[in-house]
Backbone bond lengths (Angstrom), bond angles and torsions (degrees), N, CA, C in turn:
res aa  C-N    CA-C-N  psi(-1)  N-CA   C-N-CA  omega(-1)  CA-C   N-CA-C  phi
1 X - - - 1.466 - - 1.525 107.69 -
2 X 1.251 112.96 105.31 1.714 121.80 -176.42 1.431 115.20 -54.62
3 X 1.343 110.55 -33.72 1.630 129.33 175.58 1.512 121.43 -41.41
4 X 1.872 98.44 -47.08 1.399 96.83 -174.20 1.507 99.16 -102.64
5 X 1.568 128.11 45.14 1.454 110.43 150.72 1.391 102.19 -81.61
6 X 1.238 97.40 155.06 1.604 106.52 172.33 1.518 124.84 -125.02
7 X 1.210 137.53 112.26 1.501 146.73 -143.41 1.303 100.72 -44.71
8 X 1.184 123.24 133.33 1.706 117.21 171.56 1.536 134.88 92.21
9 X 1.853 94.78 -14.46 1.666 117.51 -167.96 1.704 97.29 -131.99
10 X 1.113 96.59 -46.68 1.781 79.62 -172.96 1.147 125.71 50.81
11 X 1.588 103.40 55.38 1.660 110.34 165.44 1.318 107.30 -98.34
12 X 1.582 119.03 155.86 1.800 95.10 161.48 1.301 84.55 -135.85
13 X 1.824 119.94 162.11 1.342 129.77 -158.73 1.602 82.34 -104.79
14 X 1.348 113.39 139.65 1.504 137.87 170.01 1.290 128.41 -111.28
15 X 1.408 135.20 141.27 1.562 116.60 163.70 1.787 104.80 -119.56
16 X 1.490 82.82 164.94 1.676 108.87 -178.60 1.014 121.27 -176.34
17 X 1.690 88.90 119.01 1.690 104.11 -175.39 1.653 94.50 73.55
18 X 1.716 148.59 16.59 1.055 95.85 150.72 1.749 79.85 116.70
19 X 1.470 127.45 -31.05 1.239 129.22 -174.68 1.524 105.35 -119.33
20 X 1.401 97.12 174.84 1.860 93.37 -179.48 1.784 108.51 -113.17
21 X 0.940 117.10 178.45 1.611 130.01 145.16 1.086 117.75 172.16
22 X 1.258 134.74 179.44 1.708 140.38 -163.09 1.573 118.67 -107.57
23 X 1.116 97.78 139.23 1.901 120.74 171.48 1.253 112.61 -79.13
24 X 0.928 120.00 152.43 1.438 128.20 144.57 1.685 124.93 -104.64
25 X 1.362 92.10 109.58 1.749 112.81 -149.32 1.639 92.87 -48.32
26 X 1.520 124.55 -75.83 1.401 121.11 -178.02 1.108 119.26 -19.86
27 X 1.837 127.61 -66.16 1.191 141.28 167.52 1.540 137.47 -49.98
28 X 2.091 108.07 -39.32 1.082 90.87 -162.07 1.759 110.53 105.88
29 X 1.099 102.63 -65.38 1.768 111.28 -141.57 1.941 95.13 -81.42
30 X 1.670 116.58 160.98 1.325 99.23 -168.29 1.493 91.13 -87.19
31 X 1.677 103.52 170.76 1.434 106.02 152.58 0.954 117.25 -130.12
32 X 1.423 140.80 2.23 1.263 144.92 174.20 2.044 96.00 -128.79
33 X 0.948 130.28 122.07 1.477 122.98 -159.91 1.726 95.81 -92.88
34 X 1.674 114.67 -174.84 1.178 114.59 -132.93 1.560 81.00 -114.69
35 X 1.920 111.07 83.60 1.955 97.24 -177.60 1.284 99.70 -126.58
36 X 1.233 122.88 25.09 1.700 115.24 -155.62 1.973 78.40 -124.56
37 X 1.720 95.34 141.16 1.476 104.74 154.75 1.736 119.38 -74.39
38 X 1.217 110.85 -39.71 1.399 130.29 -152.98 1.529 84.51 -126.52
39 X 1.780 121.20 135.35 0.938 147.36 176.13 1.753 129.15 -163.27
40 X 1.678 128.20 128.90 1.439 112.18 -162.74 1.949 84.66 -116.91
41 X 1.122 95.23 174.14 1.562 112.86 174.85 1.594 98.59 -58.84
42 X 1.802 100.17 141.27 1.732 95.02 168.35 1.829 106.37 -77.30
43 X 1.472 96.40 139.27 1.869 119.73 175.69 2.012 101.65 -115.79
44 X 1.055 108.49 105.89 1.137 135.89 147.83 1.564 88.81 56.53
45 X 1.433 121.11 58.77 1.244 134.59 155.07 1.450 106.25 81.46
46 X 1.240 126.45 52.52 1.375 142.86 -164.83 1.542 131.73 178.78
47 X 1.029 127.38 97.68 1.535 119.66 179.41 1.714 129.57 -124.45
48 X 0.820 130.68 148.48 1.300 136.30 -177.13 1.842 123.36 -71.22
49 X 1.397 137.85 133.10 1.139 116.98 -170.97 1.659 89.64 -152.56
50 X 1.050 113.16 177.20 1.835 126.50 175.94 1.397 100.12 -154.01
51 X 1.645 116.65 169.96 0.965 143.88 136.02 1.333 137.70 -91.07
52 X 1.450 105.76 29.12 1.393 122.29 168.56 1.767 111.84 79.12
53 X 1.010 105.01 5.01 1.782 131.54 172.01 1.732 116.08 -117.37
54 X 1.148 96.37 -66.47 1.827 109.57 174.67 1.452 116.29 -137.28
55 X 1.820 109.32 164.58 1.060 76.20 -173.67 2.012 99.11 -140.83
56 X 0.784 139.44 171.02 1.519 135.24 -173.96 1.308 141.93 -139.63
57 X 1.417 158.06 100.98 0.766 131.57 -161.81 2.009 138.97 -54.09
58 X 1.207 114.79 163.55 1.410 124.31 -163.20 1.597 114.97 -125.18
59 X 1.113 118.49 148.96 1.531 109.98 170.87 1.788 107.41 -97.46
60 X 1.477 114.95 -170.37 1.634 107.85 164.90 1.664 104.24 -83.94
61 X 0.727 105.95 14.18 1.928 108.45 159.18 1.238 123.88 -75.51
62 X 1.636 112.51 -48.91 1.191 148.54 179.55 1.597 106.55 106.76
63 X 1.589 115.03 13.84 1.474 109.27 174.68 1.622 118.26 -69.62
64 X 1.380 103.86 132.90 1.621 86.32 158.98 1.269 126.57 -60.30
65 X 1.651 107.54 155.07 1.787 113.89 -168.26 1.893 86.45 -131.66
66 X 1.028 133.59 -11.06 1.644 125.88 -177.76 1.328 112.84 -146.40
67 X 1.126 97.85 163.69 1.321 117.16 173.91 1.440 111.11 -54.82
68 X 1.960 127.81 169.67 1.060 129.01 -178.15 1.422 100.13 -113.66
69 X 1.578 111.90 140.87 1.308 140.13 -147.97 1.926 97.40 -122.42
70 X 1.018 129.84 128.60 1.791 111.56 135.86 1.501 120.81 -29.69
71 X 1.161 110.10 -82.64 1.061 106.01 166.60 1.743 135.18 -136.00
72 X 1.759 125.34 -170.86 1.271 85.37 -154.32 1.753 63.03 -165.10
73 X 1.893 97.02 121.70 1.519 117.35 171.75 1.344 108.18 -98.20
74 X 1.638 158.06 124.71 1.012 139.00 88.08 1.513 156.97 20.83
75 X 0.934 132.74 69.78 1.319 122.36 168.45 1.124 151.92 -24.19
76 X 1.086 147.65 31.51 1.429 144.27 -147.52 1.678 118.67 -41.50
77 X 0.881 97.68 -49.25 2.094 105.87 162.20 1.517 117.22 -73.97
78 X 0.923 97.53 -13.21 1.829 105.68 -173.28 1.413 115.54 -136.45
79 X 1.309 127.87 84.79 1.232 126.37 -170.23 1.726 106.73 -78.76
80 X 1.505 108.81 -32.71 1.641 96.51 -175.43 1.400 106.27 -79.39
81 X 1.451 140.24 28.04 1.479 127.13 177.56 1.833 101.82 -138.02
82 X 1.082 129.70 143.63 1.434 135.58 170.10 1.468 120.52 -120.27
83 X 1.004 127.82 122.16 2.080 114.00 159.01 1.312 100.59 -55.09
84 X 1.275 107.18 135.54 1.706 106.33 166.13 1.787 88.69 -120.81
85 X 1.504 119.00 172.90 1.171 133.24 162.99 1.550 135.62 -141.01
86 X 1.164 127.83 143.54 1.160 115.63 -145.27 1.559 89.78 -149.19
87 X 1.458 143.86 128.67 1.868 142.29 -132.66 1.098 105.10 6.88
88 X 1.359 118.35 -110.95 1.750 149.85 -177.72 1.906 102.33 -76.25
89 X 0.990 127.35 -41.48 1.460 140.14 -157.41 1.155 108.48 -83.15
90 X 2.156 122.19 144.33 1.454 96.35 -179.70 1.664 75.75 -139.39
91 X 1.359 106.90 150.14 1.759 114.83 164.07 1.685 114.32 -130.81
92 X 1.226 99.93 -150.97 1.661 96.27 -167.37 1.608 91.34 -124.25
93 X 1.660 102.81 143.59 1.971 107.64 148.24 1.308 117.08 -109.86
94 X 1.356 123.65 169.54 1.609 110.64 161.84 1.711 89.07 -112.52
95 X 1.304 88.33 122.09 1.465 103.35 169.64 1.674 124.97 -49.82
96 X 1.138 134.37 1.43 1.410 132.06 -156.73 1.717 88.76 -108.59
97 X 1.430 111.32 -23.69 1.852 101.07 175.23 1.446 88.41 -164.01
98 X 1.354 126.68 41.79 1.615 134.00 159.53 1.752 106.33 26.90
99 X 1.628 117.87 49.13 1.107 130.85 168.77 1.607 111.78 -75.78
100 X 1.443 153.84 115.58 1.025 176.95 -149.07 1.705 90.79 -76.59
101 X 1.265 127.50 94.47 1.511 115.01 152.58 1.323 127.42 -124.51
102 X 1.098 106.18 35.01 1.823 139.62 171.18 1.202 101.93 -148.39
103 X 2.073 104.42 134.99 1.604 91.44 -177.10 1.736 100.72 -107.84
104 X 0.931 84.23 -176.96 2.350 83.26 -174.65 1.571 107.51 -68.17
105 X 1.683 121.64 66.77 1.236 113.04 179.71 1.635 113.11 -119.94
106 X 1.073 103.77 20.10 1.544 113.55 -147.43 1.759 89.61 -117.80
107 X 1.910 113.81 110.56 1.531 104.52 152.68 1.152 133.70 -40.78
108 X 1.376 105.49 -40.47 2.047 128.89 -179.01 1.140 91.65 -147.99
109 X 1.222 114.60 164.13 1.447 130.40 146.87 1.933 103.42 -142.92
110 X 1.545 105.53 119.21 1.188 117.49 169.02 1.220 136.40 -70.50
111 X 1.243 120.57 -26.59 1.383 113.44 173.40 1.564 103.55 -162.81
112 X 1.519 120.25 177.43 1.458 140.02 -169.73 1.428 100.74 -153.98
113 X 1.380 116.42 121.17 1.223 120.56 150.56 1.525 130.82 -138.79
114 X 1.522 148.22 162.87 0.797 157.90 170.30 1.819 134.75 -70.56
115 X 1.073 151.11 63.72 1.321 153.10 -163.25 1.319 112.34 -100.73
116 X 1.683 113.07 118.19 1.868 98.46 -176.53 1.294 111.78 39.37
117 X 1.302 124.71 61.99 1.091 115.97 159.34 1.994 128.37 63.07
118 X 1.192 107.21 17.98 1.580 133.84 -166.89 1.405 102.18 -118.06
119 X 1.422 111.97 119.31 1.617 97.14 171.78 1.694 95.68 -117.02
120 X 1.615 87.68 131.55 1.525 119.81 174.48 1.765 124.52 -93.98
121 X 1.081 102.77 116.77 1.723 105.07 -173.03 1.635 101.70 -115.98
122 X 1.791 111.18 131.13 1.545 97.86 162.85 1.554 87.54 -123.49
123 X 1.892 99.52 151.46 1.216 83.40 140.35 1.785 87.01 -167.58
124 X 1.304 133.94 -145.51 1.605 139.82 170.30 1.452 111.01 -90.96
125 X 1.132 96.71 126.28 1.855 108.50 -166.79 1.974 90.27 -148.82
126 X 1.583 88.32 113.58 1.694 93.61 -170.64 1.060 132.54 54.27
127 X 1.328 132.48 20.29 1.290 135.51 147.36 1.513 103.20 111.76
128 X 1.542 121.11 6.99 1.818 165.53 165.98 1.539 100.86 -82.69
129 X 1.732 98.11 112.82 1.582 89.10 153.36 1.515 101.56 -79.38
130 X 1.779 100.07 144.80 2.046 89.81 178.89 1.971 81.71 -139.21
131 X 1.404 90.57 168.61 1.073 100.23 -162.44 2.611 82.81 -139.24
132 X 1.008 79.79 128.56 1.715 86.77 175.77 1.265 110.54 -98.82
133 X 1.627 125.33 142.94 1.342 111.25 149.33 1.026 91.63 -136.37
134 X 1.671 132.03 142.35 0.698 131.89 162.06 1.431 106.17 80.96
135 X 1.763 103.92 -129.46 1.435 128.65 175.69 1.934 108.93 -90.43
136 X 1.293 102.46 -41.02 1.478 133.66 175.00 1.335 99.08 -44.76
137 X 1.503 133.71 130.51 1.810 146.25 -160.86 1.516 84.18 -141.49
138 X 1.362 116.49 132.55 1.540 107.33 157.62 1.500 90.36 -151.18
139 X 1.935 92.93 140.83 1.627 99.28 -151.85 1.706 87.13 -130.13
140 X 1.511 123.40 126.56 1.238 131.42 159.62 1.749 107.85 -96.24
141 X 1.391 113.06 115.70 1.518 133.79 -160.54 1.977 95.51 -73.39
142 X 1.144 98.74 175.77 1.467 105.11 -161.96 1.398 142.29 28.09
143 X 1.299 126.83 44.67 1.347 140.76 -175.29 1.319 104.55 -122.87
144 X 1.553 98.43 132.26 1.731 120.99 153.28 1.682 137.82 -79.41
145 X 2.013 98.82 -31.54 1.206 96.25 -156.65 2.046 76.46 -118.34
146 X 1.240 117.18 179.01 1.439 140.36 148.30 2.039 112.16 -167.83
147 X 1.686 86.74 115.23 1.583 91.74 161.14 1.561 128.02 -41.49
148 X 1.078 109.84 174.86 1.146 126.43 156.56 1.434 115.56 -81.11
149 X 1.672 115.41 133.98 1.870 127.39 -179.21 1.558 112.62 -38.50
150 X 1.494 131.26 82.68 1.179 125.81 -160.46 1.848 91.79 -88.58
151 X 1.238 112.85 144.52 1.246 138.76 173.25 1.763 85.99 63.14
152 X 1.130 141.31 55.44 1.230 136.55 156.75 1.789 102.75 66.20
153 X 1.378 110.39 -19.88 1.803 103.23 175.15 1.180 128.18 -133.99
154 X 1.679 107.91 9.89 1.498 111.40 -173.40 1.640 112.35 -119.38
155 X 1.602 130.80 159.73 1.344 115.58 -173.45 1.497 96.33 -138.59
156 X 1.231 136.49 130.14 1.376 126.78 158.18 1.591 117.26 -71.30
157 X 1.024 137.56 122.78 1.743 130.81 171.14 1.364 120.51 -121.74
158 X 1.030 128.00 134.77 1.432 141.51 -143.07 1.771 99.78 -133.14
159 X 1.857 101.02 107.38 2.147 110.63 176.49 1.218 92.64 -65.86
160 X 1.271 103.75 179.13 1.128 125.59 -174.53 1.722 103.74 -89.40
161 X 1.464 128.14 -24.10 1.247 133.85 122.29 1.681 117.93 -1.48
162 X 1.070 127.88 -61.54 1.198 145.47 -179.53 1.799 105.59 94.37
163 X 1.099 107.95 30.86 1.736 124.96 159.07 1.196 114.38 -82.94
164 X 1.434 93.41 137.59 2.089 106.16 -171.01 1.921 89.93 -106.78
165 X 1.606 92.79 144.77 1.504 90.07 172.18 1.724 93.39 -154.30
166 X 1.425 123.12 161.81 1.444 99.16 -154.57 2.170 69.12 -133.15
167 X 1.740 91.70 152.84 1.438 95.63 -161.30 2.137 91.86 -135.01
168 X 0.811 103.90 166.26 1.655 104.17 176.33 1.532 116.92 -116.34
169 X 1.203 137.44 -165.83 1.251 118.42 -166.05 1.182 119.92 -89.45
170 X 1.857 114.21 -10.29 1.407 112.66 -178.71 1.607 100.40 -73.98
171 X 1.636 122.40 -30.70 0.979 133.63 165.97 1.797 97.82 109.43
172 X 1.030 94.74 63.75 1.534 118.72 -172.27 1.577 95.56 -110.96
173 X 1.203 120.95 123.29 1.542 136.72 155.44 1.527 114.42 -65.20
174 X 1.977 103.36 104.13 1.396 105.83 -168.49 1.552 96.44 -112.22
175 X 1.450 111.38 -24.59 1.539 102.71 163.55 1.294 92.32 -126.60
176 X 1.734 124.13 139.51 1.240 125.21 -178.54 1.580 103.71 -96.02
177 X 1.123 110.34 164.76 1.745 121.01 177.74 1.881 99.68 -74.56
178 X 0.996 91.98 150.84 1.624 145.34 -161.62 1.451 120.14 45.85
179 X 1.522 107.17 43.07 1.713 126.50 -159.26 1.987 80.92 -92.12
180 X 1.202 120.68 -52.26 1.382 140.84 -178.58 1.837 111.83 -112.77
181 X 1.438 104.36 137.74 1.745 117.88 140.60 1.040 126.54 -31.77
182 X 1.864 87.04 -66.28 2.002 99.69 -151.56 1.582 88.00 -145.25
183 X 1.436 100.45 123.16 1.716 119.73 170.72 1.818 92.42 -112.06
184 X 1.586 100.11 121.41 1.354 100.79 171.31 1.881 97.38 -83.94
185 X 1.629 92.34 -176.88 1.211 99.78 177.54 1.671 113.88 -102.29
186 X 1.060 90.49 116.84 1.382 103.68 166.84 1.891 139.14 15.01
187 X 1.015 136.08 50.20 1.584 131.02 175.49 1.459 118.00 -72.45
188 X 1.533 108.38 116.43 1.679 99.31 171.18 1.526 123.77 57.38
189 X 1.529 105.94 22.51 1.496 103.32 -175.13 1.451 113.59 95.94
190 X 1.004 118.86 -18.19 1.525 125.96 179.94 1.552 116.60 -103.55
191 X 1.231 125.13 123.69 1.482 133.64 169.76 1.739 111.25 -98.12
192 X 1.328 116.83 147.58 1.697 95.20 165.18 1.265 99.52 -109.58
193 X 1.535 129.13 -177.40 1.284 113.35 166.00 1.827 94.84 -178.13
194 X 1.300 104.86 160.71 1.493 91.60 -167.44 1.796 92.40 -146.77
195 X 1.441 91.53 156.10 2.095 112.25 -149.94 1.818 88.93 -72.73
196 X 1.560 102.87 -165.28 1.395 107.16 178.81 1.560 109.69 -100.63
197 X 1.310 103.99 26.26 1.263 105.95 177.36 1.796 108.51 -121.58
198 X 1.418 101.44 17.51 1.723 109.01 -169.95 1.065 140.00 66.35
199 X 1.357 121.46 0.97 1.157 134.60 160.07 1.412 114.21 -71.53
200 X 1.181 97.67 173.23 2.020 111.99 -168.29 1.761 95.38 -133.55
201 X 1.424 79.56 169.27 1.727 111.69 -161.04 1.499 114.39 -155.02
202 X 1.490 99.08 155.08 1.742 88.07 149.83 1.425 130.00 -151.88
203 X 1.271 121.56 135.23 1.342 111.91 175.42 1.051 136.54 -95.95
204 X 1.224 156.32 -159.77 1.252 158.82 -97.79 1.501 120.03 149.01
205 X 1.668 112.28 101.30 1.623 116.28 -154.91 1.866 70.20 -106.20
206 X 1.723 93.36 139.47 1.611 99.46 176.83 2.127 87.32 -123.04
207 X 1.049 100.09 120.36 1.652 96.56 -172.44 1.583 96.52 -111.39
208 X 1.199 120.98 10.20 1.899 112.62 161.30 1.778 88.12 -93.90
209 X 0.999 170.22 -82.14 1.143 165.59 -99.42 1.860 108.80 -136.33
210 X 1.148 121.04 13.43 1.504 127.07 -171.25 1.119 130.28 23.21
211 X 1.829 103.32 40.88 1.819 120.87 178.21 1.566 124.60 -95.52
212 X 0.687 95.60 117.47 2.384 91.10 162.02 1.763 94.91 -75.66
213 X 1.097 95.20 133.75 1.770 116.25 157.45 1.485 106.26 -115.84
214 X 1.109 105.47 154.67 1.609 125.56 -178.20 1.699 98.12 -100.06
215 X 1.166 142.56 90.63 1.437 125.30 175.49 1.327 130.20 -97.40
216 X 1.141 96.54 -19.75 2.270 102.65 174.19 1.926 79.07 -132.83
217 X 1.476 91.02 115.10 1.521 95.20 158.82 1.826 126.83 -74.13
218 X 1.481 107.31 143.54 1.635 85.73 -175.06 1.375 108.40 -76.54
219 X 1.535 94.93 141.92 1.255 122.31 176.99 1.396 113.10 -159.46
220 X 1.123 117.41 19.65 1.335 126.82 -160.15 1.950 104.71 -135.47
221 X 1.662 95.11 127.26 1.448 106.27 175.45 1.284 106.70 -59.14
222 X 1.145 144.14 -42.80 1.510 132.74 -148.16 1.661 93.77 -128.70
223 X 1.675 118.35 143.71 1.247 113.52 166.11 1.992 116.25 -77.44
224 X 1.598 91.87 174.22 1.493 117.76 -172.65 1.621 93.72 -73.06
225 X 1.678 111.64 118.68 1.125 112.32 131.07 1.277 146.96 -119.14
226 X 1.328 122.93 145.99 1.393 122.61 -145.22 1.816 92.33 -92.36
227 X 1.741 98.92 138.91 1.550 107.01 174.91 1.292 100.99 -131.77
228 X 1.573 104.45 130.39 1.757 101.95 156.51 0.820 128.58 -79.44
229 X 2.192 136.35 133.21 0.526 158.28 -163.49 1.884 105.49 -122.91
């Protein structure tokens, strides 16, 4: 699978018999052999694997480098941070010495990102969308669902109601729940989303000033789709 070479490492993930392990692309030949059920592409000299129970990280040796997790999310934008999980609970490591700086309190946690130097985590913590910075917890009460940080400052969160209301990172209610149905997700600054009367709209994510604008009010049978031109 050409996909999981990775620039600089040139591993590629293999199966056999039913299990995985890694090549060495130049060669061919394995270097980590084929014992793992569960296996991800190697990221910057490190990859994740299980035995179909738990699962742990690996070096290009194939030594373990961490502890064993339930389970264990990846970053794709963020290689130095992971979800790890541990029963029901999921927190964060930084992969460079799998030090714990999220603790296992989190139902989900949707996303992680970086701002000035601030790392920002949302995800459901007590039945609270919360959003972390830092030391700083800020928890909006009755929620099941929270997006991922769209445009780096916006979050969709979803009551248990099944009302969408979209919140920012201080965790400020910029569209409140049952204002809209359906908040799409986000393109280029633009969301569509349409009232409880079925009509569509669109707004306008302003991420220098941390505002929603309303810019085509709904009034419209069919939603906005966006075409490049």
């Amino acid at each position: 699978n050409t996909e999981d070479i990775e620039a600089g490492l040139y591993y590629i993930r293999f199966s056999e018999n039913d299990k995985f392990g890694y090549l060495q692309a130049w060669t061919g030949k394995p270097v980590v052999e084929a014992a793992y059920q569960e296996a991800t592409p190697f990221i910057h000299g490190m990859t994740a694997v299980g035995d179909g129970k738990q699962k742990w990280f690996i070096n290009k040796s194939g030594k373990k480098i961490s502890e064993t997790y339930d389970d264990i999310q990846i970053l794709e934008n963020n290689y130095e941070y992971a979800f790890v999980k541990r029963g029901e609970r999921w927190g964060v490591v930084k992969t460079s010495n799998f030090q714990q700086i999220v603790p296992f309190e989190y139902e989900m946690i949707s996303d992680l990102t970086e701002i000035s130097d601030e790392i920002i985590i949302s995800g459901i913590r007590g039945g609270s969308a919360a959003i972390l910075r830092d030391e700083d917890l800020v928890e909006i009460p009755n929620c099941k669902e929270i997006s991922p940080m769209y445009l780096r400052y916006f979050c969709i969160i979803t009551n248990e109601q099944e009302q969408k209301a979209i919140i920012n990172l201080n965790g400020d209610l910029l569209v409140d729940f049952g204002v809209y149905q359906e908040i799409g997700a986000p393109k280029n600054n633009y969301i569509s989303v349409n009232d409880m009367e079925g009509l569509y709209g669109l707004l306008y994510c302003d991420n220098i000033d941390n505002l929603i604008y309303e810019i085509i009010p709904t009034e419209y049978e069919t939603k906005f789709v966006e075409k490049g031109v």
